[in-house]
N, C-alpha and C positions, 0 to 999 in steps of 0.2 A: 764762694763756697767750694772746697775742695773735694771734690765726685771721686777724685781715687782715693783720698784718704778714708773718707765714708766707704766704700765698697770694702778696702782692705781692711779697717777696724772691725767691719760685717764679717767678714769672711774667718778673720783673726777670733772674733767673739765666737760664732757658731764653732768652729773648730775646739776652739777648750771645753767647749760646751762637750762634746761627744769623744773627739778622741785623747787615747788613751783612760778613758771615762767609761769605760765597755759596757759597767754594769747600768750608767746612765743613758749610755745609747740605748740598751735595751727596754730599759723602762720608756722611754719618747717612743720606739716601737712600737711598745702597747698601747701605749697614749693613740698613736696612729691608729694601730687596729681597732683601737675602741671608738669607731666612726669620729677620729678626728678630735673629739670633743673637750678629753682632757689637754692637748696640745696645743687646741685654741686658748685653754684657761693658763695656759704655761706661756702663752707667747706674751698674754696681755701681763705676765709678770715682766718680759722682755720691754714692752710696752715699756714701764714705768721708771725703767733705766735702772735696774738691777744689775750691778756687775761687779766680780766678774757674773758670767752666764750661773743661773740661780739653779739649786738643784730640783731636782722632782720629787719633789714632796707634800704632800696633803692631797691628797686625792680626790675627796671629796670635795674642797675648795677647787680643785682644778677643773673636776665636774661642773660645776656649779657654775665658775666662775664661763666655763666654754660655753653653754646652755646662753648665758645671759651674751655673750658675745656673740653665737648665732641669732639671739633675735635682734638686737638691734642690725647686726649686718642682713637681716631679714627685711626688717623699716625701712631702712635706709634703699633698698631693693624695690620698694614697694610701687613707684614712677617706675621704674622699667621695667616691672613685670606689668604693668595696668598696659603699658605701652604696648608693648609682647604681644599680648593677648587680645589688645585691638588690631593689632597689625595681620596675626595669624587671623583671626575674624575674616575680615580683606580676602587673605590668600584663599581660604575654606569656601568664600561665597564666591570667589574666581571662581573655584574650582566647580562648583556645583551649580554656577549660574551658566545657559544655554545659549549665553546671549556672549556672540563673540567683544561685542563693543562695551557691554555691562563689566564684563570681564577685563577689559584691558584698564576701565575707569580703576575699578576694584585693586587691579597691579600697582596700577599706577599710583593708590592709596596708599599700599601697602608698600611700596619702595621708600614712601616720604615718611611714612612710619617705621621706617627701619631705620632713615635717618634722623627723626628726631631722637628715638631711641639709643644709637649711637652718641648723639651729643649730651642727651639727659645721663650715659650711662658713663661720658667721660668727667660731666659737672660733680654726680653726686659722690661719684670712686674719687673726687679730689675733698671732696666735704668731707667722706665718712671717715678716709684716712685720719684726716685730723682728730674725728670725732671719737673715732675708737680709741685713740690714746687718747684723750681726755675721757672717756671712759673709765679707762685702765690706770690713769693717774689720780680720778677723784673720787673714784667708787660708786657716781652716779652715774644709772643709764640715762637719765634726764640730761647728764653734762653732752653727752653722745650726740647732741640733739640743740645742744644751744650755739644757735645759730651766727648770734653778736662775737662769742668768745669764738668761734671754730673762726670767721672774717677776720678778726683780728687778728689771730696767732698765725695765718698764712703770709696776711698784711705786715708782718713783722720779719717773716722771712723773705719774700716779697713774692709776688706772684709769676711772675718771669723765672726769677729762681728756684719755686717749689716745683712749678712744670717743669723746667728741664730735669730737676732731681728727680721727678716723680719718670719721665722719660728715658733717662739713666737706669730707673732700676726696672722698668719695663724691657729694656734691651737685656741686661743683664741675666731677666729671668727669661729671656726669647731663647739666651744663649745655652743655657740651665736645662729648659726644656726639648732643645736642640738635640744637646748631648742623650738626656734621658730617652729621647726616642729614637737613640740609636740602640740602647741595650731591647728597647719597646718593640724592637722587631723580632725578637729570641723573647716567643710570650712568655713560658715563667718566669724567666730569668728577668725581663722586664718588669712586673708584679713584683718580683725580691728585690730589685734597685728600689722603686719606688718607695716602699714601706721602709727600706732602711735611711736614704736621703729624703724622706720628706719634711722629716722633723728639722734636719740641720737644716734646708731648705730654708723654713720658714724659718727659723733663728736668725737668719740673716739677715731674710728680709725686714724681721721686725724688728732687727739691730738698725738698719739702715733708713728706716722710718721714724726710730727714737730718737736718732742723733737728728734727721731733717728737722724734729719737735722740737727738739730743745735746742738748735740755730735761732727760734724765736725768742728765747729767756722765758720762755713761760714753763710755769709750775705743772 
């Protein structure tokens, strides 16, 4: 599999997407301002391997469609928030317990809670990937969730190669984020980058997740 080709086709897609496009830059703006939501519903059209990049339009389907995408990215959350919240447990009763050695047991809980956490929260960020465009391809959130077809279709790009893709584009967006908290030091002016690159942002990522999708041949 070809990581620069993917990245450049990503970066190539989001780009037509917005420039030269002013008046659809500024509508993915609003989408942004409007807590994200229609943006989410615009990416899972990105999801579905729309191209070129699809314009902004229906509103209310992109409403709709982002609502249903935050909850299953909510489910899918649901192990590591339980995890979370036992581990913070832990830390609370360190803190409030008078017992130096009760205290260090309680740390000591809560570190290995932090690391299951971490491994639960790299397993299911490799499942939900898949799930949310299967989502976004079959119109079920129940597909989101099926767990035989999500094995499969990774099984098929292989799983050695979906992690390092998946690695890649985590570097990618280290570098992305990098950049942006350079403007992030000049607070307005950091707040006005954001809302104007978040949208191409995420175009690309979910450019570069549709094309790792369909490396499997699946529908």
């Amino acid at each position: 599999m070809d990581f620069g080709n993917m990245l450049g086709d990503s970066f190539a897609y989001a780009k037509d997407a917005v420039v030269g496009k002013w008046k659809q830059w500024l509508l993915l703006i609003i989408a942004t301002v409007l807590l994200t939501i229609p943006l989410m519903g615009y990416t899972l059209k990105v999801f579905r391997g729309e191209k070129p990049a699809p314009e902004v339009t229906g509103w209310g389907t992109l409403i709709i469609d982002g609502i249903k995408y935050i909850i299953v990215a909510f489910v899918w959350a649901i192990p590591c928030l339980i995890i979370l919240l036992l581990t913070l447990g832990s830390l609370i009763a360190a803190i409030a317990s008078g017992n130096s050695g009760a205290a260090m047991g309680f740390i000591g809980g809560a570190l290995i809670g932090l690391l299951i956490f971490l491994v639960v929260a790299i397993i299911t960020s490799l499942l939900a990937t898949i799930g949310i465009v299967r989502f976004a391809r079959t119109g079920s959130m129940g597909e989101a969730f099926n767990f035989g077809a999500i094995l499969a279709t990774i099984g098929k790009i292989g799983w050695g190669t979906y992690i390092l893709a998946m690695i890649v584009l985590v570097i990618a967006q280290f570098v992305i984020a990098l950049v942006l908290c350079i403007f992030g030091l000049i607070p307005i002016l950091g707040i006005i980058v954001e809302l104007i690159f978040l949208a191409p942002i995420s175009i690309f990522e979910a450019r570069y997740i549709c094309q790792l999708y369909d490396a499997a041949g699946t529908a």
